[in-house]
N, C-alpha and C positions, 0 to 999 in steps of 0.2 A: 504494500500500500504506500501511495507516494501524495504528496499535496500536491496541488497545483500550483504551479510557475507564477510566477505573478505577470502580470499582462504589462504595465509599465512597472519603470523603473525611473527612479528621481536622483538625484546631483546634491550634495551642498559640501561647503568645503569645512573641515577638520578644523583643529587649534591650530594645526602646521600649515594652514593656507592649502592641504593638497585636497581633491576632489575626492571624494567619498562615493559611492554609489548606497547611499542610505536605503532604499528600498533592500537589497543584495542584504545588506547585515540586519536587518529590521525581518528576514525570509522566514520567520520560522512557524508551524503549525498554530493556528489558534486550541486554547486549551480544548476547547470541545473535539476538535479534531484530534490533538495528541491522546485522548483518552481511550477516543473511538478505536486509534490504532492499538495503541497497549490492549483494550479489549478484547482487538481482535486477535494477539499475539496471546494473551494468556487464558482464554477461553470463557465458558461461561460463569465459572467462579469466582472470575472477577467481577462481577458484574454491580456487587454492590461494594467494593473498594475504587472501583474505576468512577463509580456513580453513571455510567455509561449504559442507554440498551439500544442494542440493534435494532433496526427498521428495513424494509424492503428487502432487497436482495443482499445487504450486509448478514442478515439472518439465512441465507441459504449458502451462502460463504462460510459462514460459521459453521453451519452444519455439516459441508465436508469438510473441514478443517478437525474435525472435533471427530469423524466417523476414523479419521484417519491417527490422530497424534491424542486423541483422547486415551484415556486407558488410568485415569486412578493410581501413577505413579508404574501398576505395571507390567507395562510396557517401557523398554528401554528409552528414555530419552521423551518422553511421553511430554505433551504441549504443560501440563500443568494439575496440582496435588488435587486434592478432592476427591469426589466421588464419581468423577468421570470416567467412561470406558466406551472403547470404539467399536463403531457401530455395523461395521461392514459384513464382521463374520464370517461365515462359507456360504454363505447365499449366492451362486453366480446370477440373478437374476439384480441382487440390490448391488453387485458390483458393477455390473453392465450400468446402472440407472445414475453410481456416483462415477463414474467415469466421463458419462457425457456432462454431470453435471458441471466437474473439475476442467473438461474442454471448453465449457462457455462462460466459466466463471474468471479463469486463467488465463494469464497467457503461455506462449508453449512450451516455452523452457520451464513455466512453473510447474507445467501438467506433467513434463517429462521427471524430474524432481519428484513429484508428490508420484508418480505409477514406480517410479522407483523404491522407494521408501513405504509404501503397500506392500510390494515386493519382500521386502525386506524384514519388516513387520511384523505382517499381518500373514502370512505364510500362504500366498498369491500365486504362488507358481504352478499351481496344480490347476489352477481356473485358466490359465494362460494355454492349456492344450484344450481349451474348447473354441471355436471356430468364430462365434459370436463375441466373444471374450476381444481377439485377435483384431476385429475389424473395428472395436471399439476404444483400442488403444490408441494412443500418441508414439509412433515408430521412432526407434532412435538407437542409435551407438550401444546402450545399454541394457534397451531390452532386447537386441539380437542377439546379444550376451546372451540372457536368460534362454532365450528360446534358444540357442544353440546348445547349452548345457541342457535342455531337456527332448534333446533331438531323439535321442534312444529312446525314450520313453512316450515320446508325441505317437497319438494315433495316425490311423490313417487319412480320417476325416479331416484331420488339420492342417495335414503335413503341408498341401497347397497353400490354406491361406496362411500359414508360416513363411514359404516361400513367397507369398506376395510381399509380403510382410518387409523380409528382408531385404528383398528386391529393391524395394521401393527408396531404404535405408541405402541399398549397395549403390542406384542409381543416383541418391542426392549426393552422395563421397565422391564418387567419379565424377561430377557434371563440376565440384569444387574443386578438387587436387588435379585432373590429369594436364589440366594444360599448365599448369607452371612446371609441373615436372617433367612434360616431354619437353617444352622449351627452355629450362634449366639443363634438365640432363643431355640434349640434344647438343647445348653449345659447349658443355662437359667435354664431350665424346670428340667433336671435331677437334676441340684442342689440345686433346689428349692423343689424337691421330695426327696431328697434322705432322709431317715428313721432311728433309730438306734435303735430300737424294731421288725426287720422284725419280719415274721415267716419265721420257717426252711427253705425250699423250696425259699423264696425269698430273700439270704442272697447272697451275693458278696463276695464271698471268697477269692478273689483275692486284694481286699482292704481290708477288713476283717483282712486278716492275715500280710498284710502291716503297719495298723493300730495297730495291737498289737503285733509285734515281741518285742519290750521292755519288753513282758512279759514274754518272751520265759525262761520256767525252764526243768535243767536236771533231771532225774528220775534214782535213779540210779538201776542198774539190779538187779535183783533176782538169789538167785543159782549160781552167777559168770558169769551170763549173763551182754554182755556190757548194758552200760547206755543206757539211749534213751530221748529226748528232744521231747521237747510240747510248743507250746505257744498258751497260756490260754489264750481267748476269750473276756476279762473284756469290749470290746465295739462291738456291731453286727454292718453292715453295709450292706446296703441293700435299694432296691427300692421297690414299688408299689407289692401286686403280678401281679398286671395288669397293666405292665409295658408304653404301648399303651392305658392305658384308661385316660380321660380327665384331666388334673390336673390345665388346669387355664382356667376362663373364659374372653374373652376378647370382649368389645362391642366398636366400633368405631363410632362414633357421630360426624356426618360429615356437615356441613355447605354451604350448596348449593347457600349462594346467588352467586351473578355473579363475583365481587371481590376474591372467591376464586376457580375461573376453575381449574389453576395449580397442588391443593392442593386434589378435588376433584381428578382428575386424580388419581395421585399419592396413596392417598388412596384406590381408589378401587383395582388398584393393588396389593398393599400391602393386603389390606381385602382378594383379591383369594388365595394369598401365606399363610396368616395366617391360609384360610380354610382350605387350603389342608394337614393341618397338626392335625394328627390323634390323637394328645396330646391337644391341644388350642379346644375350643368351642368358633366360631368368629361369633358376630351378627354385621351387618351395618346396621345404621342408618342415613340417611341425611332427612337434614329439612331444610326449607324457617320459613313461619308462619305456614306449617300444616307438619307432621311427616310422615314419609314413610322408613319400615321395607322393604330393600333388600338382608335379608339374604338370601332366598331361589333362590337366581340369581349369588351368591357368586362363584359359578363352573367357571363363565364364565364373567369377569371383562368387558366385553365388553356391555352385558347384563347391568350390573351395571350403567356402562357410562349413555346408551340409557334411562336408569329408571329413569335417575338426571333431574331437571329441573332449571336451573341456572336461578340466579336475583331474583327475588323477595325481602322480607321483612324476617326479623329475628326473630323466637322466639327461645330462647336457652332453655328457664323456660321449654316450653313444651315438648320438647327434651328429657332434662335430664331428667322430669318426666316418660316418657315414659323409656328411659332408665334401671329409678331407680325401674321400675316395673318390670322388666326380672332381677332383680339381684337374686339370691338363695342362691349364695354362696358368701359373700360382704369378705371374706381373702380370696378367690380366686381369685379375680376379678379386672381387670384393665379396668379403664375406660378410654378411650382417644375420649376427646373431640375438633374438630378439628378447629379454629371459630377465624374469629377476634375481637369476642366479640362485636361488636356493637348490642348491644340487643335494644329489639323490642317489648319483653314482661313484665314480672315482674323482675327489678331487684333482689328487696332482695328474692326474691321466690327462684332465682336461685342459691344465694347465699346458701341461707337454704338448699338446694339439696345437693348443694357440701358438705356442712360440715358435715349435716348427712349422705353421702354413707363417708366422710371419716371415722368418726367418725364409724362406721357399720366393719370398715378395709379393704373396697374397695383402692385400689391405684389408684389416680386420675390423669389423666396428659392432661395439656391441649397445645396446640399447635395454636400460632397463624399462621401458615402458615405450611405446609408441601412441600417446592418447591425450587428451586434455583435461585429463583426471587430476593434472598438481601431482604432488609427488609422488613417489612409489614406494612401497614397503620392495628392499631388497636386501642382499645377503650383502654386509658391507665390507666383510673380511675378502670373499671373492672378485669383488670390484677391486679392493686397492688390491689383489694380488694382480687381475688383468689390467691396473694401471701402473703397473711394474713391470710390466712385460710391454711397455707403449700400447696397449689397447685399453684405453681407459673407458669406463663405464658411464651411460648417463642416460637422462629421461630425452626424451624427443618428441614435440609436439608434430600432428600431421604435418603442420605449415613448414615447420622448418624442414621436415624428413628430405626432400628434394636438394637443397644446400648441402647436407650432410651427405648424400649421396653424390653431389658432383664434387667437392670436396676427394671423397675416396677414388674416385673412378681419375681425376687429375693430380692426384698424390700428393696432394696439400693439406696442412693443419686440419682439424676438422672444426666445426666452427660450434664450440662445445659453449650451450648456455650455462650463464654463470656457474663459468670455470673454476674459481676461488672454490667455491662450496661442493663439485663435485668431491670424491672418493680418490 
């Protein structure tokens, strides 16, 4: 809940002669408004400390507010003490009815928040394999999460509108991330090709002759013929003759326990964007304790989702080993592995993996989260030991993922958010 803005704003000048914007510091709630909101933030047992009662649609406000974070203390974290308790229950019919309600009362990031924290709660996940359920939700990052963790156990009647579901989530990620990443990573790639021995036929002449005008000499005529100028060539520049053939190999090693839903998401879409680029060779890989190659589903990130099976246990060792076997080309090759590190297998094994694909000239990056979630719970002994080995560990929002990837693939610094506070 927010006041309204004030419509004008007025001028008078300070002790100090400097201008003031009086209205600006004079902005703040009238008391009947700061109450209403306190009201609505500690429920209806405030209502005679607050001296405040809802009216209108403030009272159908309340009441999913109250269906949800109500609960008499218990519930964890519960809106407020008394005798309150939430109201939702296992009824999927009064869930469907406070759903829509929280769509029209909200807006959608709030909706998204409060379907979450139902989730959470109120032990919601079981109404989420009903079909009606599905269609009534606010789609997002988070509940693909949920529905991917209860992919084994979803019927058949839902399994579609799941897949819409997700779909709809996978298409709004791609329609945001793919074009700065093909156009980030696409200028990556050329300048991470670019050559200065072409053959003929694959010379750039137009940099070429950029590149050596300093060397431009006059010649002077023959026979009383005017001069004529040249500039002589002393550097070629030029790409690939196969401009579109492969030039970096990239494998994404993705961590499927259930702590990293958000993360999985976001990678698989990233993984279809990488694939569909005719320059990149992209393998995905995610793992629990046992290892599962979904490159050949990479066309269609959706495909990818449905292949993940979230929760379980962690081996990273066997991972990477699998990994370290599909290398061929290790100065090609960027390896991005996705994990909060909390291993499950052999520590120093994995250790040893890392240091030999770096050591091979693989470019290693590891990531403990890929999502917008703020920090991440990870294993911080394993981080500072892979930032002792130069692959240091760190969170990466979507936005940034693309820099950190042309970064690796041009073998430069990587461009680590606030680096002081990493591991």
């Amino acid at each position: 809940m927010t006041a309204h803005a004030p419509q004008h704003a007025t001028q008078d000048d300070d002790e100090t002669g400097e201008t003031v914007d009086t209205e600006t510091t004079r902005a703040r709630p009238a008391d009947g408004e700061r109450m209403r909101r306190w009201r609505m933030v500690l429920g209806a047992d405030s209502a005679e400390s607050t001296g405040c009662t809802l009216t209108g649609q403030d009272v159908a406000m309340d009441g999913a507010l109250d269906a949800l974070y109500g609960g008499g203390g218990k519930k964890p974290g519960g809106r407020g003490g008394g005798g309150r308790s939430a109201g939702l229950g296992a009824s999927a019919p009064s869930v469907a009815r406070w759903l829509g309600d929280i769509r029209t009362y909200f807006p959608s990031s709030v909706v998204q928040v409060m379907q979450r924290d139902a989730i959470d709660r109120l032990g919601l996940s079981a109404l989420l394999l009903e079909p009606e359920m599905l269609e009534a939700v606010e789609a997002d990052v988070h509940l693909v999460g949920t529905l991917l963790s209860l992919n084994k156990a979803m019927p058949e009647t839902t399994k579609e509108t799941a897949r819409a579901v997700v779909r709809k989530v996978v298409d709004d990620l791609e329609k945001r991330l793919e074009s700065r990443t093909r156009a980030t990573l696409t200028g990556a790639l050329d300048r991470s090709a670019r050559i200065s021995r072409p053959r003929h036929r694959d010379i750039d002449w137009d940099r070429t002759i950029r590149a050596n005008l300093k060397n431009y000499l006059t010649i002077p005529g023959a026979d009383g013929e005017d001069a004529t100028g040249a500039v002589v060539p002393e550097r070629l520049i030029g790409y690939g003759r196969a401009s579109q053939s492969v030039k970096k190999d990239v494998i994404l090693c993705i961590d499927q326990s259930g702590s990293m839903a958000a993360s999985v998401v976001y990678a698989s879409v990233f993984g279809a964007v990488l694939a569909s680029m005719r320059t990149l060779a992209t393998r995905l890989v995610v793992f629990d304790t046992a290892v599962v190659d979904l490159t050949d589903q990479l066309d269609d990130p959706v495909d990818v989702l449905f292949g993940t099976q979230l929760g379980g246990g962690t081996d990273i060792n066997r991972a990477l080993a699998y990994c370290q076997s599909k290398i061929t080309r290790p100065a090609d090759t960027v390896v991005v592995l996705i994990s909060d590190l909390y291993e499950g297998g052999i520590r120093d094994e994995m250790l040893k993996r890392v240091a030999a694909m770096k050591a091979s000239g693989v470019q290693f990056v590891t990531l403990l989260a890929l999502s917008d979630e703020g920090a991440p719970a990870y294993d911080h002994e394993h981080a500072a030991a892979l930032g002792a080995l130069g692959a240091p560990a760190f969170a990466c929002t979507p936005d940034l993922f693309p820099d950190i990837m042309a970064a690796a693939i041009e073998k430069r610094p990587l461009p680590i958010p606030d680096k002081e506070a990493q591991p």
